[in-house]
ZALUM-196806 format. One record per residue (C-alpha): residue in three letters; residue number from 1; x, z, y. Coordinates in nm, 4 decimals. Last residue first. Layout:
BEGIN
aa ala	i NUM	X X	Z Z	Y Y
...
This chain:
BEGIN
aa unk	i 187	X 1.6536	Z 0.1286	Y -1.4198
aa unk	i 186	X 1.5406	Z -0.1032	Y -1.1713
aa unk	i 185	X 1.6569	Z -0.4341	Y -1.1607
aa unk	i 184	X 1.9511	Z -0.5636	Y -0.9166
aa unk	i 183	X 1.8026	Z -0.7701	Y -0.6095
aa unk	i 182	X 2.0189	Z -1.0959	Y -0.6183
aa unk	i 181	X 1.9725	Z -1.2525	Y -0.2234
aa unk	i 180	X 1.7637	Z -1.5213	Y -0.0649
aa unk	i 179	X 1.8981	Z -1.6306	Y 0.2807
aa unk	i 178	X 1.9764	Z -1.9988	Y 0.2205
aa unk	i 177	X 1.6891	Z -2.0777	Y -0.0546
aa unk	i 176	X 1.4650	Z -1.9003	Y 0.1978
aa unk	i 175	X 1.5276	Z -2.1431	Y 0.4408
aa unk	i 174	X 1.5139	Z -2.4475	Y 0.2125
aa unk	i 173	X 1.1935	Z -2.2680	Y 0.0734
aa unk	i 172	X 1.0081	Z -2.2038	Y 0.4124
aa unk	i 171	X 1.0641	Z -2.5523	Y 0.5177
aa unk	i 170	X 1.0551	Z -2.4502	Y 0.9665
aa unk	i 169	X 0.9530	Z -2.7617	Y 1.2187
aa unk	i 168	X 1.0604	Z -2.7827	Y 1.5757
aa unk	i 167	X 1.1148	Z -2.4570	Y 1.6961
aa unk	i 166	X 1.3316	Z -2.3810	Y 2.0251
aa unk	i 165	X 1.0704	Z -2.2300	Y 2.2698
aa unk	i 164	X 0.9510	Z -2.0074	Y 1.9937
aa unk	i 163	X 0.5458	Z -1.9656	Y 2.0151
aa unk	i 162	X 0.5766	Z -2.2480	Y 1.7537
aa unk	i 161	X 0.7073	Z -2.0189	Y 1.4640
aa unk	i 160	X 0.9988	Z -1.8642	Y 1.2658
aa unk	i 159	X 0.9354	Z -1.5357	Y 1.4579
aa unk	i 158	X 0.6712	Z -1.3219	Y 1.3050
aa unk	i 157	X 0.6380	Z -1.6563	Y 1.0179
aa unk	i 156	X 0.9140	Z -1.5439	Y 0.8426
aa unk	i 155	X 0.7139	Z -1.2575	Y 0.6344
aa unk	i 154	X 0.3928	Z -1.4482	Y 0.6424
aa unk	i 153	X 0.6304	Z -1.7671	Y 0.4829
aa unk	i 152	X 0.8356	Z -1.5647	Y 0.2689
aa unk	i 151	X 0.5790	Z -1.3690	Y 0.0661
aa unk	i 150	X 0.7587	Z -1.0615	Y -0.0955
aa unk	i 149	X 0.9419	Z -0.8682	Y 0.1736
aa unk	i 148	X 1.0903	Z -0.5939	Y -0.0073
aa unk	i 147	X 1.0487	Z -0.3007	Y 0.2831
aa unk	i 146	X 1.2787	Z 0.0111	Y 0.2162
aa unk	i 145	X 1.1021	Z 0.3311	Y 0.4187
aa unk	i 144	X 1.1770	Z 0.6291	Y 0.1995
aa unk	i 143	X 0.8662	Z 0.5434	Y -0.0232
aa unk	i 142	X 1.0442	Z 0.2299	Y -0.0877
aa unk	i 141	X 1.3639	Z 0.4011	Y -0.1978
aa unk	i 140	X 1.1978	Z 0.6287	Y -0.4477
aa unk	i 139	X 0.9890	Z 0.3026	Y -0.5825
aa unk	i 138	X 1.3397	Z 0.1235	Y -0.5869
aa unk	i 137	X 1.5380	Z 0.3761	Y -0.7600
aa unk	i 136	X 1.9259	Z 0.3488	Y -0.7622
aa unk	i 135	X 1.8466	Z 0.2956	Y -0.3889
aa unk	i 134	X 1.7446	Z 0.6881	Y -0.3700
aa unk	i 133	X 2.0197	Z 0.7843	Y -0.5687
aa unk	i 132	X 2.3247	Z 0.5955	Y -0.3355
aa unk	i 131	X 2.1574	Z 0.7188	Y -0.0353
aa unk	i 130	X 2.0305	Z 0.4694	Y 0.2496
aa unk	i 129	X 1.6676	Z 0.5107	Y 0.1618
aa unk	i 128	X 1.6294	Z 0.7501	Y 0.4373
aa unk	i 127	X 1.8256	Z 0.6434	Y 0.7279
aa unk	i 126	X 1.8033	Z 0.2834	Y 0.6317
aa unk	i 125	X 1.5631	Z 0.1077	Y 0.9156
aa unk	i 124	X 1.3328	Z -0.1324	Y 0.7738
aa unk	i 123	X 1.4319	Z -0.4185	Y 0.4935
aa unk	i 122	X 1.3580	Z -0.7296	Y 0.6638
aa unk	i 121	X 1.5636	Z -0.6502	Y 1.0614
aa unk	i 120	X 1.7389	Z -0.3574	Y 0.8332
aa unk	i 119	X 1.9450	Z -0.5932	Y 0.6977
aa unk	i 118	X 2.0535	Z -0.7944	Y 1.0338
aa unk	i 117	X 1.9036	Z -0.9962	Y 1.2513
aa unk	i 116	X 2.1398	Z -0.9799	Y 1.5833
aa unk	i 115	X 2.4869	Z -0.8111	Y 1.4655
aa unk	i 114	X 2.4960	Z -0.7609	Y 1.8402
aa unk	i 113	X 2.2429	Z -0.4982	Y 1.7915
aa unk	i 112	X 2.5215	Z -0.2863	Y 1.6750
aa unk	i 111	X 2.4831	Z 0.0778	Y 1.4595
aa unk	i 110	X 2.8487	Z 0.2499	Y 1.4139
aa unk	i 109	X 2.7244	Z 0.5553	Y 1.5914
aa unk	i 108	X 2.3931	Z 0.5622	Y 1.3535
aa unk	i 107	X 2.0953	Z 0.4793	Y 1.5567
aa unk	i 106	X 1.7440	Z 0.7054	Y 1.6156
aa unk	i 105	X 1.9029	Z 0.9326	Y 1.8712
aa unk	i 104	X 1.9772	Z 0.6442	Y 2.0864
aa unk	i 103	X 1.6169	Z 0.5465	Y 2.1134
aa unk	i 102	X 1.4940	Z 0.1745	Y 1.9959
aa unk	i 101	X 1.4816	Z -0.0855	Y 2.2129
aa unk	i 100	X 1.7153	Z -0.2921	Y 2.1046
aa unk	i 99	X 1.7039	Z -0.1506	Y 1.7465
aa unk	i 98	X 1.6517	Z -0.5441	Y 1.6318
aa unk	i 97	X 1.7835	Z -0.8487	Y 1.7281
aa unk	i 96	X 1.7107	Z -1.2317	Y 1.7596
aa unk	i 95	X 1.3416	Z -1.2404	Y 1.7290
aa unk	i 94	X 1.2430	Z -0.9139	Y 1.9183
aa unk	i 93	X 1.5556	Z -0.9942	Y 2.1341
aa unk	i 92	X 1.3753	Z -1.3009	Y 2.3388
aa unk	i 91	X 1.0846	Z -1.1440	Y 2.4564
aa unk	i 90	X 1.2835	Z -0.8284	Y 2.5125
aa unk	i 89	X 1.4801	Z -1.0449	Y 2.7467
aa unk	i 88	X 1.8839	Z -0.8523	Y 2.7777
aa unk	i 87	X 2.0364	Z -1.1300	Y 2.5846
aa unk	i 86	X 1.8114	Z -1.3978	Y 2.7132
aa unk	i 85	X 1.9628	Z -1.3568	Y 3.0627
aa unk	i 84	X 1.6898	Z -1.1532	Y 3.2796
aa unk	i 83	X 1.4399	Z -1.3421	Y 3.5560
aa unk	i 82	X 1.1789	Z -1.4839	Y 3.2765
aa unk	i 81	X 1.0036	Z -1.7742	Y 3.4189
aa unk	i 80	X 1.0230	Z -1.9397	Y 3.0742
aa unk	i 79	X 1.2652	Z -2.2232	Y 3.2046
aa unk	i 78	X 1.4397	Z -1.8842	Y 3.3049
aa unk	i 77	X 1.4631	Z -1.7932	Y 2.9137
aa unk	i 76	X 1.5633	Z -2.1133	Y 2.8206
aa unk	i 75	X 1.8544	Z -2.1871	Y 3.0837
aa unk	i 74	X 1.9640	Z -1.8279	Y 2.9546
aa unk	i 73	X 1.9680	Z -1.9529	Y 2.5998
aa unk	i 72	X 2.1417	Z -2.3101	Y 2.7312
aa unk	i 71	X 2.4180	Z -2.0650	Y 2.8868
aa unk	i 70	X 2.4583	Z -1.8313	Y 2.5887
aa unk	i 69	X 2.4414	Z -1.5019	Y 2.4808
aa unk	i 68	X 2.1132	Z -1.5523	Y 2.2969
aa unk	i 67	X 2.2960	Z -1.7237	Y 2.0376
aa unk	i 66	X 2.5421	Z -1.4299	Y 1.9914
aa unk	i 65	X 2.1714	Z -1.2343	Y 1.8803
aa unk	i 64	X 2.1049	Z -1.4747	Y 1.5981
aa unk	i 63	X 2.4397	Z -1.5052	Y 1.4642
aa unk	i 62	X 2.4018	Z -1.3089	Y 1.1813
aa unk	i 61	X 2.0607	Z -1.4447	Y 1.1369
aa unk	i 60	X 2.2259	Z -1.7701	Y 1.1043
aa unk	i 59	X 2.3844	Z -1.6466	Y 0.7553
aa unk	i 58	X 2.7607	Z -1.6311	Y 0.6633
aa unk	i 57	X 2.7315	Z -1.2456	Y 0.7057
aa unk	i 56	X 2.3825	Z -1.2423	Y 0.5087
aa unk	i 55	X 2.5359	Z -1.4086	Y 0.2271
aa unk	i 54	X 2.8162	Z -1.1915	Y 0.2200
aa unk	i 53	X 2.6045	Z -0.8779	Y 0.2671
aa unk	i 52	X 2.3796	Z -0.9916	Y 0.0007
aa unk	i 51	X 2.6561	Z -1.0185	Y -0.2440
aa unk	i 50	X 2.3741	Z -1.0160	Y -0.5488
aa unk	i 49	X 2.4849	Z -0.5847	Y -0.6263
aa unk	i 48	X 2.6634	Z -0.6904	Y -0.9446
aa unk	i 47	X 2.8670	Z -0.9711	Y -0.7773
aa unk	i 46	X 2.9468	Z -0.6901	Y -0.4949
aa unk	i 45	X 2.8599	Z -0.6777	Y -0.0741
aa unk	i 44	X 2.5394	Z -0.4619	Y -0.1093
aa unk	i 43	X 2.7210	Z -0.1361	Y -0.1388
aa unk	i 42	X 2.9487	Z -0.1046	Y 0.1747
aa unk	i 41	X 2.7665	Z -0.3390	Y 0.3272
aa unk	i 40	X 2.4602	Z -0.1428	Y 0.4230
aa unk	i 39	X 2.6531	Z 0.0989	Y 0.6031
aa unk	i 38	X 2.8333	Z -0.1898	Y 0.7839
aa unk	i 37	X 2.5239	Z -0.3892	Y 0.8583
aa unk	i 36	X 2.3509	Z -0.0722	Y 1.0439
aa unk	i 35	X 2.2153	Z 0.2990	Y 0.9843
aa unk	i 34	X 1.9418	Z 0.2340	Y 1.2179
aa unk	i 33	X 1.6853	Z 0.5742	Y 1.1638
aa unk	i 32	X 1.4015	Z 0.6512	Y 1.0193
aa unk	i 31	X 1.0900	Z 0.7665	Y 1.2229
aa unk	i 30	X 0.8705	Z 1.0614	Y 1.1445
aa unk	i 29	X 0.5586	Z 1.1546	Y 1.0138
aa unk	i 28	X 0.6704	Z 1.2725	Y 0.6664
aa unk	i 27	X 0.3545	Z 1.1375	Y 0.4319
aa unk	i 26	X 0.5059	Z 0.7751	Y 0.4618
aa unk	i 25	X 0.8470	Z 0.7495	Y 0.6831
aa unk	i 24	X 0.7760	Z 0.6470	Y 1.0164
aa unk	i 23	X 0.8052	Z 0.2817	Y 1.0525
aa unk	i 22	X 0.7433	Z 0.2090	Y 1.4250
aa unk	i 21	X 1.1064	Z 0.2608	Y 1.5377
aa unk	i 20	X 1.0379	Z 0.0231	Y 1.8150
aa unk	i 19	X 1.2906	Z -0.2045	Y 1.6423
aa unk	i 18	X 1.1177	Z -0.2466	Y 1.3369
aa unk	i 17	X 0.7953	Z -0.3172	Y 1.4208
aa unk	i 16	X 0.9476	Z -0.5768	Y 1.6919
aa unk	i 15	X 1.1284	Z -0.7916	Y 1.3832
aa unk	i 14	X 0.8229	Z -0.8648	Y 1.2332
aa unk	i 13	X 0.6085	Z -1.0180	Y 1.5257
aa unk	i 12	X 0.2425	Z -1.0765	Y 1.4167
aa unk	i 11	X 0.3181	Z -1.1171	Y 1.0645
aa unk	i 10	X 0.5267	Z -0.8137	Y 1.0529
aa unk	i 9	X 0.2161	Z -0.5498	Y 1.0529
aa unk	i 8	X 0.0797	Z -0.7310	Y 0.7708
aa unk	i 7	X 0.4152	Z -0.6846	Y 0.5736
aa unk	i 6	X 0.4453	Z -0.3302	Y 0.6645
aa unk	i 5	X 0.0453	Z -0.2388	Y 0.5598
aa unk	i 4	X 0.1245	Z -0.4487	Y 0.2340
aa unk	i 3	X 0.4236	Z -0.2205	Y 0.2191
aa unk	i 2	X 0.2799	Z 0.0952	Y 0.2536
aa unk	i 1	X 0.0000	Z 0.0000	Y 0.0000
């Protein structure tokens, strides 16, 4: 149930559930934290663990906030009638970056929203289900807050769409084919 309520709430604009730190932990009514790509990587970069942290580090989504950071972004975001660069439009970072917006207190000291859309961007912030024990069990780690997106295009869809100045057409399988990681069974 949590995460059909999560996945519903992303189709309107995934990435800015996550950064307002709107996915209090079910039954503890509070908010997890940003742990960030480093934390993440240090166990999800192995054959064993699908080298998502590889494949997300050779990703577009890894570049997705440095993109905002340049000239033709800021040329976008003014054609837009916004009078910030991109990089500092929330507009533009709920798409390209994630704990922007987010209290202090609620990311880890090595947390960066210049690593733009990042693990926790699909998975929900890690405080809680960042543990070695709690991701050896999924439903423990997805009461904690992990998210498993399971339909790509309603998932992809919060930002991969036609309300982006720069979309021209989106194949949901090529794209997923790029990003898609090994997730190790359950024991």
């Amino acid at each position: 149930m949590f995460m059909e309520m999560m996945l519903g709430a992303m189709v309107f604009v995934s990435v800015s559930v996550f950064s307002s730190g709107v996915n209090a932990q079910a039954g503890e009514g509070k908010k997890a934290g940003f742990v960030g790509t480093e934390k993440c990587g240090m166990c999800h970069k192995s054959d064993k663990a699908g080298k998502q942290f590889p494949i997300w580090k050779e990703s577009k989504h890894a570049q997705a906030f440095k993109t905002l950071q340049s000239g033709e972004a800021d040329k976008i975001a003014k054609g837009k009638g916004f009078k910030t660069k991109a990089a500092e439009t929330p507009e533009c970072l709920k798409c390209h970056a994630i704990g922007y917006n987010v209290d202090a207190s609620l990311k880890a000291a090595k947390f960066k929203v210049e690593d733009g859309v990042q693990c926790e961007t699909c998975h929900g912030a890690g405080s809680e289900y960042q543990s070695l024990p709690v991701m050896k069990n999924r439903s423990e780690a997805i009461k904690k807050g992990l998210v498993i997106p399971s339909t790509k295009e309603k998932f992809c869809t919060g930002c991969h769409n036609s309300k982006s100045p720069t979309f021209k057409s989106f194949d949901y399988d090529k794209s997923w084919a790029k990003i898609i990681h090994n997730v190790p069974k359950e024991k």
